[in-house]
PDB file of N, CA, C and O in Angstrom:
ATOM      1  N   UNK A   1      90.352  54.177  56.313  1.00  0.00           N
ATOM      2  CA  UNK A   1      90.739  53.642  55.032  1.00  0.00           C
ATOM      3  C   UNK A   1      89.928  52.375  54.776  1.00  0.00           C
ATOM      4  O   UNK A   1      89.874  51.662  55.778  1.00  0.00           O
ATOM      5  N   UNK A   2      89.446  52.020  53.979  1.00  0.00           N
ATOM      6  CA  UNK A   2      88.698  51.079  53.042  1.00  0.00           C
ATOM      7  C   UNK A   2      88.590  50.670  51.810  1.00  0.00           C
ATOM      8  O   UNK A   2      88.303  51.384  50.850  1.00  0.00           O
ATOM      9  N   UNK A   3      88.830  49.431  51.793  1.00  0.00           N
ATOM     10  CA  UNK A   3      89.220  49.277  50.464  1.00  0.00           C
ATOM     11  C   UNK A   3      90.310  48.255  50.664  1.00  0.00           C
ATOM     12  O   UNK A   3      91.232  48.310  51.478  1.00  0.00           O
ATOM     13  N   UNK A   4      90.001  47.163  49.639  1.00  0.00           N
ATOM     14  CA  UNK A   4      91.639  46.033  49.409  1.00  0.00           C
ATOM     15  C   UNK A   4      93.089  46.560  48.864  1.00  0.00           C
ATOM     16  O   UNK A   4      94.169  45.982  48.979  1.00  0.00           O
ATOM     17  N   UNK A   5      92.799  47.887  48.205  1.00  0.00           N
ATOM     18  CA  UNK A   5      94.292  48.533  48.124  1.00  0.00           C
ATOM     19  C   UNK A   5      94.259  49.360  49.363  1.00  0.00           C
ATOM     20  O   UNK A   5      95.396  49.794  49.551  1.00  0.00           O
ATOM     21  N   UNK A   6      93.629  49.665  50.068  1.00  0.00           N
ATOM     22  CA  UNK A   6      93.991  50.514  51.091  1.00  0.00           C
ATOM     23  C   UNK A   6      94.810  49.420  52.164  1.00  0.00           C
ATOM     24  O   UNK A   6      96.018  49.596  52.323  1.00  0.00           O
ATOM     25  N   UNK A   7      94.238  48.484  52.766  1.00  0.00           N
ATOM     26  CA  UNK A   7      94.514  47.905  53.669  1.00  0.00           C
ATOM     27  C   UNK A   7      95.834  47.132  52.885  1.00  0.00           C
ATOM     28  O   UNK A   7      96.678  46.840  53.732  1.00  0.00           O
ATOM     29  N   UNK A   8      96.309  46.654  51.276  1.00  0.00           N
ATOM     30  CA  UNK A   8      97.775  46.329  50.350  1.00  0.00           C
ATOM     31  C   UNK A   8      98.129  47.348  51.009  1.00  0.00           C
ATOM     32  O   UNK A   8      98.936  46.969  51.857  1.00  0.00           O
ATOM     33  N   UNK A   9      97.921  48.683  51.090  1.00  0.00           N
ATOM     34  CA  UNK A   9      99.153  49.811  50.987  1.00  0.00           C
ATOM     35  C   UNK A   9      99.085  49.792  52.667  1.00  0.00           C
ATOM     36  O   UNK A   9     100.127  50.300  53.082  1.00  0.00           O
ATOM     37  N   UNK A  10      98.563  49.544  53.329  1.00  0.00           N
ATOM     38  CA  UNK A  10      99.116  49.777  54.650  1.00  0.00           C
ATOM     39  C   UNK A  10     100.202  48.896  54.996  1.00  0.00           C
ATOM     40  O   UNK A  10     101.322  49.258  55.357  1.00  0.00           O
ATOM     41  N   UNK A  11      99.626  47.237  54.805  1.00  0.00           N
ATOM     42  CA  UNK A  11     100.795  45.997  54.806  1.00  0.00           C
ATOM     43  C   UNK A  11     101.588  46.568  54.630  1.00  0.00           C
ATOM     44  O   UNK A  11     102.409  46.767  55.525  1.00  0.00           O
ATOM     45  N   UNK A  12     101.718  47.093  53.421  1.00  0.00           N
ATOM     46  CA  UNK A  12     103.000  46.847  52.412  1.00  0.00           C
ATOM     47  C   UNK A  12     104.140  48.349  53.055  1.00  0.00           C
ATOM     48  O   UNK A  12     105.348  48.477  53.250  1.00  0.00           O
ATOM     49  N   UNK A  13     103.188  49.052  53.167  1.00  0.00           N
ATOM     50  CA  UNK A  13     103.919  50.096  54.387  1.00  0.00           C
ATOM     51  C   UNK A  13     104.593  49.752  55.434  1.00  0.00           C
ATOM     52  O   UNK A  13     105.803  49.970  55.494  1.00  0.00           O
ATOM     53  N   UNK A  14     103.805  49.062  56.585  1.00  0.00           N
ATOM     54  CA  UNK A  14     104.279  48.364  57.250  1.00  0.00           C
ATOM     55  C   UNK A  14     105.418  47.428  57.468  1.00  0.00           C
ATOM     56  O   UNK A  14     106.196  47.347  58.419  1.00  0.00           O
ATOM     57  N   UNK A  15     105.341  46.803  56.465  1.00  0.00           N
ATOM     58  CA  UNK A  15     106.721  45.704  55.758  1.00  0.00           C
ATOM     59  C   UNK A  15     107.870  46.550  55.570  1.00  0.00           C
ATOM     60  O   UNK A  15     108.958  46.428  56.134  1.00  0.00           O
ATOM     61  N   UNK A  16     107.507  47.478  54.671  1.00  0.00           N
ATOM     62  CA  UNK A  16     108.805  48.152  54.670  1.00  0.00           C
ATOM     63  C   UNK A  16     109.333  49.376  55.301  1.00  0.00           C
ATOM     64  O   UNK A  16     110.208  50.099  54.822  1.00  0.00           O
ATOM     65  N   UNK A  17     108.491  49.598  56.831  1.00  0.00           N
ATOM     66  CA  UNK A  17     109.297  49.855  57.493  1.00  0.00           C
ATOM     67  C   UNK A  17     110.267  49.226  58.239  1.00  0.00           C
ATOM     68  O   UNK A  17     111.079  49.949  58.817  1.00  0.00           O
ATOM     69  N   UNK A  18     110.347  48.134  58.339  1.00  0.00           N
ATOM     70  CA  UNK A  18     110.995  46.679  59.139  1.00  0.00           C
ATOM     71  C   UNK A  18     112.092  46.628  57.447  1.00  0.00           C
ATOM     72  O   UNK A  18     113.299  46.392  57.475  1.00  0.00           O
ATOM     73  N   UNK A  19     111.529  46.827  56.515  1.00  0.00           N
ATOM     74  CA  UNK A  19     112.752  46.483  55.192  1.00  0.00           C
ATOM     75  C   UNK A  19     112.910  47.268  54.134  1.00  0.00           C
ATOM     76  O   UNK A  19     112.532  46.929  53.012  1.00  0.00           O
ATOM     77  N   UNK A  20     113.423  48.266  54.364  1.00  0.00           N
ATOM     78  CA  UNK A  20     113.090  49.760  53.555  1.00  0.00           C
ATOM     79  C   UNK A  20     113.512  49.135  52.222  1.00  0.00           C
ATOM     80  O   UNK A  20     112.753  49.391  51.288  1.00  0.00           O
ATOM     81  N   UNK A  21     114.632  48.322  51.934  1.00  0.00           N
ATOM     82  CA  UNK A  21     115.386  47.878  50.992  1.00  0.00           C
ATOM     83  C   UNK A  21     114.249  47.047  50.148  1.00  0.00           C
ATOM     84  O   UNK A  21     114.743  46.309  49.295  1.00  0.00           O
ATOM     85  N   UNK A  22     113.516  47.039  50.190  1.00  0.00           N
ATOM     86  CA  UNK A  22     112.248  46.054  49.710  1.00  0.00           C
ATOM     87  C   UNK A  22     111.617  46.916  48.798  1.00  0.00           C
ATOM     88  O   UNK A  22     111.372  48.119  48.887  1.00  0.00           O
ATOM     89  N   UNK A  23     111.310  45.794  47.569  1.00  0.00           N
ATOM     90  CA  UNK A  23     110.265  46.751  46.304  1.00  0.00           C
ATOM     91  C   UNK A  23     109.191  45.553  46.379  1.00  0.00           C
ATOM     92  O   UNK A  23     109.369  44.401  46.775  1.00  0.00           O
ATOM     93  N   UNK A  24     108.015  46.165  45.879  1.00  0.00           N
ATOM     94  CA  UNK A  24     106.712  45.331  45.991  1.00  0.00           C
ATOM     95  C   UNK A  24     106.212  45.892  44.435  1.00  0.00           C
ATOM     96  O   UNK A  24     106.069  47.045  44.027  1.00  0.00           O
ATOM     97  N   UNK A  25     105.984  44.387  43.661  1.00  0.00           N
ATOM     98  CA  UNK A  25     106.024  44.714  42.294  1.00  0.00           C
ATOM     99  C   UNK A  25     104.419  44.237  42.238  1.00  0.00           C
ATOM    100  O   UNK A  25     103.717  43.888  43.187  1.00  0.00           O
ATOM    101  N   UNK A  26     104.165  44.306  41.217  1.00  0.00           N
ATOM    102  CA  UNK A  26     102.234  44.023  40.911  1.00  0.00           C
ATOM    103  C   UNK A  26     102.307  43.774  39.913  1.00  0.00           C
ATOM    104  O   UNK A  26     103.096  44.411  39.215  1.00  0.00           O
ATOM    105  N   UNK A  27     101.539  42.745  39.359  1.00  0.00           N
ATOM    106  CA  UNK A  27     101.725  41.911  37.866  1.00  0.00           C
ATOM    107  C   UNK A  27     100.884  43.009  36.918  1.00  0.00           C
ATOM    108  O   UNK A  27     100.571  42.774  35.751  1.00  0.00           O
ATOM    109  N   UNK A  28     100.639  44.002  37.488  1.00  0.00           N
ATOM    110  CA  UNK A  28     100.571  45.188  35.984  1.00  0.00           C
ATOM    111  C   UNK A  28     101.963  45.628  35.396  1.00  0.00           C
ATOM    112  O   UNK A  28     102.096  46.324  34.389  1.00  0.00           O
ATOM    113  N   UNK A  29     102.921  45.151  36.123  1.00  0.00           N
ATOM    114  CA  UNK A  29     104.250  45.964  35.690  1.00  0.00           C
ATOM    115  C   UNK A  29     104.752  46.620  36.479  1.00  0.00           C
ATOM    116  O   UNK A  29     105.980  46.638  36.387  1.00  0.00           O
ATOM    117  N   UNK A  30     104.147  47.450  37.594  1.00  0.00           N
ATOM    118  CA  UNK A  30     104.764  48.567  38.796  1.00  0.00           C
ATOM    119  C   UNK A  30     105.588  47.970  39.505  1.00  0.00           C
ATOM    120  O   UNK A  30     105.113  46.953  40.009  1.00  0.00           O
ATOM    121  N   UNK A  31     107.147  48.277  39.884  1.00  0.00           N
ATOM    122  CA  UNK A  31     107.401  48.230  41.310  1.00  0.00           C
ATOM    123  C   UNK A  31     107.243  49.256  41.858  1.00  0.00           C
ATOM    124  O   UNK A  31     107.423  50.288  41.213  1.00  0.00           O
ATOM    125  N   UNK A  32     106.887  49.310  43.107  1.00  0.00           N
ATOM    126  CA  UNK A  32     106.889  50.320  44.250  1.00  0.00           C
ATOM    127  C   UNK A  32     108.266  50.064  45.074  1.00  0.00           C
ATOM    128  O   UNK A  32     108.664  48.927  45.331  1.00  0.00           O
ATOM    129  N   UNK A  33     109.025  51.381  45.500  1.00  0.00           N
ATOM    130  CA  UNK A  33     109.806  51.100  46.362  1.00  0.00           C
ATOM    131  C   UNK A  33     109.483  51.441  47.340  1.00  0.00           C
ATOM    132  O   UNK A  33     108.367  50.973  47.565  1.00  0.00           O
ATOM    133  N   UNK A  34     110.019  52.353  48.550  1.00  0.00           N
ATOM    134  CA  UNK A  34     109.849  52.622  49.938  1.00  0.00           C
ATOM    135  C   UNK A  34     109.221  53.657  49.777  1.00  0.00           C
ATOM    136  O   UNK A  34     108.072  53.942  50.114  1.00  0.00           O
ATOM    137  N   UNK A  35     110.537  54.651  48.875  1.00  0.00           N
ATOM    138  CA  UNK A  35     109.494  56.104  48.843  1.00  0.00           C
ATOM    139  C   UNK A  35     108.401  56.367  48.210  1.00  0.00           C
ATOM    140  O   UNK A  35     107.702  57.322  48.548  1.00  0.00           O
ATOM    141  N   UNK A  36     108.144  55.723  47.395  1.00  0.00           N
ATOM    142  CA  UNK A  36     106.784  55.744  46.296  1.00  0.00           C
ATOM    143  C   UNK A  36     105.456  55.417  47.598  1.00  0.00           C
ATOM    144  O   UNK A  36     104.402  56.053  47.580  1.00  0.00           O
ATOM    145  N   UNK A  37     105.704  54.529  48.472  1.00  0.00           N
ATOM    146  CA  UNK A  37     104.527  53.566  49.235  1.00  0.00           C
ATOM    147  C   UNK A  37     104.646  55.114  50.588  1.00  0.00           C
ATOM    148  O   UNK A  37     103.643  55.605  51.105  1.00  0.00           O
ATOM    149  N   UNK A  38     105.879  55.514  50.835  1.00  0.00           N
ATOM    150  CA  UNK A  38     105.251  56.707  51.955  1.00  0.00           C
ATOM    151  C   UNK A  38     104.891  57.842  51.013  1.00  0.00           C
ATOM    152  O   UNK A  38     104.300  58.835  51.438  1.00  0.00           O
ATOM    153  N   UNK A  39     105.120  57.755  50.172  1.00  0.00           N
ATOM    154  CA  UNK A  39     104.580  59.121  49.286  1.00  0.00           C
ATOM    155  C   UNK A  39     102.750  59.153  49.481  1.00  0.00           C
ATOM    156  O   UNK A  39     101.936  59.997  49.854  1.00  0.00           O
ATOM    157  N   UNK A  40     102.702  57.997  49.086  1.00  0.00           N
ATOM    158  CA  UNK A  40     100.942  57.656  48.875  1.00  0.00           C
ATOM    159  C   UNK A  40     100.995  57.414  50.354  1.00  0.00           C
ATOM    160  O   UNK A  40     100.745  58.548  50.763  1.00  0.00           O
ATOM    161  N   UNK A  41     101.174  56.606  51.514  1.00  0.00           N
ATOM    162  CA  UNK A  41     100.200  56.648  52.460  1.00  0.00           C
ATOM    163  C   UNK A  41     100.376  57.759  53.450  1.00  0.00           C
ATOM    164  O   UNK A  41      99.595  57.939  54.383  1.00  0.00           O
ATOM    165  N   UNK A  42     101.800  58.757  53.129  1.00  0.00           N
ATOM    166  CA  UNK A  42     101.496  59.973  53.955  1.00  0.00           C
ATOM    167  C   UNK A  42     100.330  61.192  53.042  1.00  0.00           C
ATOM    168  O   UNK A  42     100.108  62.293  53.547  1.00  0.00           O
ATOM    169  N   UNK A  43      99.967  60.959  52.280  1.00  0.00           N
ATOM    170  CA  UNK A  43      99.058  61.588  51.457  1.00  0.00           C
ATOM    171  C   UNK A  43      97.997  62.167  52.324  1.00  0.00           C
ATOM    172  O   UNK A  43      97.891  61.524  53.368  1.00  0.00           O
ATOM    173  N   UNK A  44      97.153  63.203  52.229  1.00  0.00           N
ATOM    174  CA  UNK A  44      95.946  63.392  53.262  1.00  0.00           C
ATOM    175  C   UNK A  44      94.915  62.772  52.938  1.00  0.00           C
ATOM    176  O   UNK A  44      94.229  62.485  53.920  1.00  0.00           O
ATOM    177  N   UNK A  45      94.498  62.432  51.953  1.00  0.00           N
ATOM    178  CA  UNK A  45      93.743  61.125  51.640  1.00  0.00           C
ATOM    179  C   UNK A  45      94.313  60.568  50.399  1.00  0.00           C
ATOM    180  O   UNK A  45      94.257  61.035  49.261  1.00  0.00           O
ATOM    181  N   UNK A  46      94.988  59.258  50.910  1.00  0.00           N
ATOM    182  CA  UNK A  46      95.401  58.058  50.503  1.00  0.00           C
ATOM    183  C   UNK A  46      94.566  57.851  48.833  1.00  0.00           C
ATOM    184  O   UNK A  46      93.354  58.037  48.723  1.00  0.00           O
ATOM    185  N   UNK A  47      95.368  57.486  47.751  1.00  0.00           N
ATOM    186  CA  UNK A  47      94.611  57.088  46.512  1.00  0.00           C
ATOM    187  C   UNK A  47      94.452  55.968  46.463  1.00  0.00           C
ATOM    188  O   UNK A  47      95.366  55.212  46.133  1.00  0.00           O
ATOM    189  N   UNK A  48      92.972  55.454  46.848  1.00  0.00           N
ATOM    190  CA  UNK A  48      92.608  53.848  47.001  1.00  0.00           C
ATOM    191  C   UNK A  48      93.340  53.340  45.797  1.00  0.00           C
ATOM    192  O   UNK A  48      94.214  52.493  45.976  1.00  0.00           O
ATOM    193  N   UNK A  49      92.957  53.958  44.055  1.00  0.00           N
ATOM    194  CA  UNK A  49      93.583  52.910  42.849  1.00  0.00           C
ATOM    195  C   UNK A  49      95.149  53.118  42.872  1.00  0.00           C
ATOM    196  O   UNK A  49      95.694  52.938  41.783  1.00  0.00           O
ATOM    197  N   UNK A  50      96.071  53.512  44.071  1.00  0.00           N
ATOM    198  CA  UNK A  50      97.721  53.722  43.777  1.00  0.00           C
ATOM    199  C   UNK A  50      98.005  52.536  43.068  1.00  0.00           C
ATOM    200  O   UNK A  50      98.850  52.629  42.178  1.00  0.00           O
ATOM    201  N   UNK A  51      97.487  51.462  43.270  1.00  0.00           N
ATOM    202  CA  UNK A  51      97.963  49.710  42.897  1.00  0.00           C
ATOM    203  C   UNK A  51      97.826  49.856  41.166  1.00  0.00           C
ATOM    204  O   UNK A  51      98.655  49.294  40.450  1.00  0.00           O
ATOM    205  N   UNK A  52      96.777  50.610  40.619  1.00  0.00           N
ATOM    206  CA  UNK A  52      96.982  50.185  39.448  1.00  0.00           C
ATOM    207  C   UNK A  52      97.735  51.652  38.829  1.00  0.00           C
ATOM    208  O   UNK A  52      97.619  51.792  37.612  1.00  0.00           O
ATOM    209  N   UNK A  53      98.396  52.606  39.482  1.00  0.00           N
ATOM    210  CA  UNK A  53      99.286  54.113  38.681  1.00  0.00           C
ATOM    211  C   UNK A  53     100.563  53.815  38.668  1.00  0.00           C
ATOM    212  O   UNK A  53     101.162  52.985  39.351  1.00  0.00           O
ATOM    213  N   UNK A  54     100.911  54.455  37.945  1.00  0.00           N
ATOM    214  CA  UNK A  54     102.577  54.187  37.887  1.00  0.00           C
ATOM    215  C   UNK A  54     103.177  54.902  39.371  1.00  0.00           C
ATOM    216  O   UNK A  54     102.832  55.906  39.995  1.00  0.00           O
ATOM    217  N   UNK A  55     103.949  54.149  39.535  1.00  0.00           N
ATOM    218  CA  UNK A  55     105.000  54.532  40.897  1.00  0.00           C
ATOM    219  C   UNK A  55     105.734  56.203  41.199  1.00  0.00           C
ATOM    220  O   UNK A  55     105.919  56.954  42.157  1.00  0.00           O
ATOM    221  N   UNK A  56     105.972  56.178  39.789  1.00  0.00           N
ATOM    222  CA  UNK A  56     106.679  57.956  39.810  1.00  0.00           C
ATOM    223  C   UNK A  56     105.638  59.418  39.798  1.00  0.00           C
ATOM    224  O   UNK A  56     106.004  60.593  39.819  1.00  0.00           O
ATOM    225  N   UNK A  57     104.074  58.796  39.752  1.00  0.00           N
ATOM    226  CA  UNK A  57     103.188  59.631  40.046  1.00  0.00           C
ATOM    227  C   UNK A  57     103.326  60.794  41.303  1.00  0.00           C
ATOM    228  O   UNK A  57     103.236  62.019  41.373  1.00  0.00           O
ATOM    229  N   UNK A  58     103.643  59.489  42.399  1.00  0.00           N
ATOM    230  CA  UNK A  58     103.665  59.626  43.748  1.00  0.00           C
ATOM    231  C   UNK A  58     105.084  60.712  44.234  1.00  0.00           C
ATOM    232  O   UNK A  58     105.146  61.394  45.257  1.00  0.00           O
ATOM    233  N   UNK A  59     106.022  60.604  43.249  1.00  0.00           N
ATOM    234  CA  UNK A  59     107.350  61.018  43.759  1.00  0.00           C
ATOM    235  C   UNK A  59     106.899  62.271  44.349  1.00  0.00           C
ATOM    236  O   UNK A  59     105.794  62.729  44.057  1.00  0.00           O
ATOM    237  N   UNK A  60     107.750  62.898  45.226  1.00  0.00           N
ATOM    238  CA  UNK A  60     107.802  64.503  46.253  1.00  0.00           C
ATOM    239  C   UNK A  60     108.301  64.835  45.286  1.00  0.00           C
ATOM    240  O   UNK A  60     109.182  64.275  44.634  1.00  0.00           O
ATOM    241  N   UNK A  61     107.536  66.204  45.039  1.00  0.00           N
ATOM    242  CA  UNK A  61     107.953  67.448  44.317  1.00  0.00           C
ATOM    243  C   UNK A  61     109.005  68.248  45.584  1.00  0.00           C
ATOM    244  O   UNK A  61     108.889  68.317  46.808  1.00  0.00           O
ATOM    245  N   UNK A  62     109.916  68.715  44.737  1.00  0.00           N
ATOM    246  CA  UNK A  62     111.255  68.842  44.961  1.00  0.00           C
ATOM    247  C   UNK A  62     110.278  70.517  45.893  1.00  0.00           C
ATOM    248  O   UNK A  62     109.097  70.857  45.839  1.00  0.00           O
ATOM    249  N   UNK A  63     111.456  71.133  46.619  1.00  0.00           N
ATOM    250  CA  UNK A  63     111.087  72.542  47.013  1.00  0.00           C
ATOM    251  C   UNK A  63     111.385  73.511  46.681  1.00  0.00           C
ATOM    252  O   UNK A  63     111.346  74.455  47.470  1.00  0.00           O
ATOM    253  N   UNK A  64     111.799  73.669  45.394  1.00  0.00           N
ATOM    254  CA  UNK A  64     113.082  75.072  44.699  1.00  0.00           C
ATOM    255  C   UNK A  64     111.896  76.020  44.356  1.00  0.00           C
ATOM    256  O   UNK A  64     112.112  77.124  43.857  1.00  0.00           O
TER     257      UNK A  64
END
């Protein structure tokens, strides 16, 4: 991974595994919560611009 949002989204991964209860907001407007940030970094390749998409991009498609 490379890139200044790559290495944001790892931190910020990181952090909230220690504080799942934690949202990480970005002065575009996004908060990210827990699941939005493992959505994107369990991804098979990670979306370097996640920092500037909206959060509900990322959500898991359901399995029905």
């Amino acid at each position: 991974m490379i890139g200044k949002e790559l290495i944001i989204l790892e931190i910020v991964h990181r952090y909230m595994e220690e504080y799942p209860n934690s949202t990480f907001y970005v002065d575009n407007g996004y908060t990210f919560r827990k699941h939005h940030i493992d959505a994107i970094y369990n991804m098979p390749e990670p979306d370097a611009e996640w920092i500037y998409k909206n959060p509900d991009k990322y959500k898991k498609e359901s399995k029905h």
